[in-house]
N, C-alpha and C positions, 0 to 999 in steps of 0.2 A: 861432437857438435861444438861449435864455436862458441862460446860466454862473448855474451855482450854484455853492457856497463849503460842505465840507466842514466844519461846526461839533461842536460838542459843546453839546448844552441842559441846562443843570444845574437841576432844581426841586427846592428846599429847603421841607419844610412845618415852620415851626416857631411860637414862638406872637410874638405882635404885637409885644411887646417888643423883640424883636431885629431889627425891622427898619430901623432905621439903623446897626444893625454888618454887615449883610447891603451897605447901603448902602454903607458906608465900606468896605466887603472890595471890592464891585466897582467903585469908584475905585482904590484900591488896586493893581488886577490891569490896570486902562486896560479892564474892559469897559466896552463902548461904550451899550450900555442896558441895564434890568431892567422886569419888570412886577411886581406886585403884587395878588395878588388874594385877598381875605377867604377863608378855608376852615374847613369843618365836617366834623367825623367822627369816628371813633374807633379806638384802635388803643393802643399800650403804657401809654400813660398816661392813659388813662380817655378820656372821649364830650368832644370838643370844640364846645360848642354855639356859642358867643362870647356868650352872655347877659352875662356881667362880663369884665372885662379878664384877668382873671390867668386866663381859659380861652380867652380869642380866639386865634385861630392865622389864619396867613398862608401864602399860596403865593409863592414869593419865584422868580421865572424869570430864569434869565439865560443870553445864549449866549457860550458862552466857544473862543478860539481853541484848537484842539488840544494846541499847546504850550502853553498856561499852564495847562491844566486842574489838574495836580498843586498846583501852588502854590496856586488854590483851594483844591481839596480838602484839603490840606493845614491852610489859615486854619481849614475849618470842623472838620478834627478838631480841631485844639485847642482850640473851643470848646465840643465835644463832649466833652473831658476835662475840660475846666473846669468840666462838670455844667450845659450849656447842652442841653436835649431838643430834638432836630432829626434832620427826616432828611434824607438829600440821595440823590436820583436823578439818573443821568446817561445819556445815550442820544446816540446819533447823529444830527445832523440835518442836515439840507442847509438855507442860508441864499441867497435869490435880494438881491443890494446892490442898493445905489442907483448906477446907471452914467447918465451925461449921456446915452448914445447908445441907450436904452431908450425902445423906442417907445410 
């Protein structure tokens, strides 16, 4: 049977500007990767089409170990006080690694 790994998935929608402080948060923290990916929608702050820059938004993913989750979350409130618009969702997820002995 495969071992899976207890994570926490954090998805931050915020707009495209911030994704190299999103970047720099998850070096920061030693997460080990992030995805990225263009998003559209709408929600507290008006319809995000990404037709111009200052409306594009980003799905920003990262899985983060159980224990460091706070200190995350943490980086991203303060930029959420600094009057940075983002939201960040977090859920439970199970993670299957890379093992040598994986058929």
């Amino acid at each position: 049977m495969v071992k899976l790994v207890a994570e926490k998935l954090v998805r931050i929608i915020a707009t495209a500007e911030l994704e190299a402080q999103f970047i720099e948060l998850s070096k920061r923290h030693s997460v080990s990767g992030y995805t990225v990916v263009d998003a559209r929608g709408a929600g507290a702050s008006g319809i995000q089409h990404g037709l111009m820059d200052i409306d594009s938004n980003i799905l920003f993913l990262m899985v983060v170990p159980p224990e460091r989750l706070n200190e995350v979350m943490e980086d991203l409130a303060k930029m959420i006080r600094r009057g940075h618009h983002l939201m960040a969702l977090v859920s439970d997820t199970e993670v299957m690694r890379r093992q040598k002995d994986l058929p």
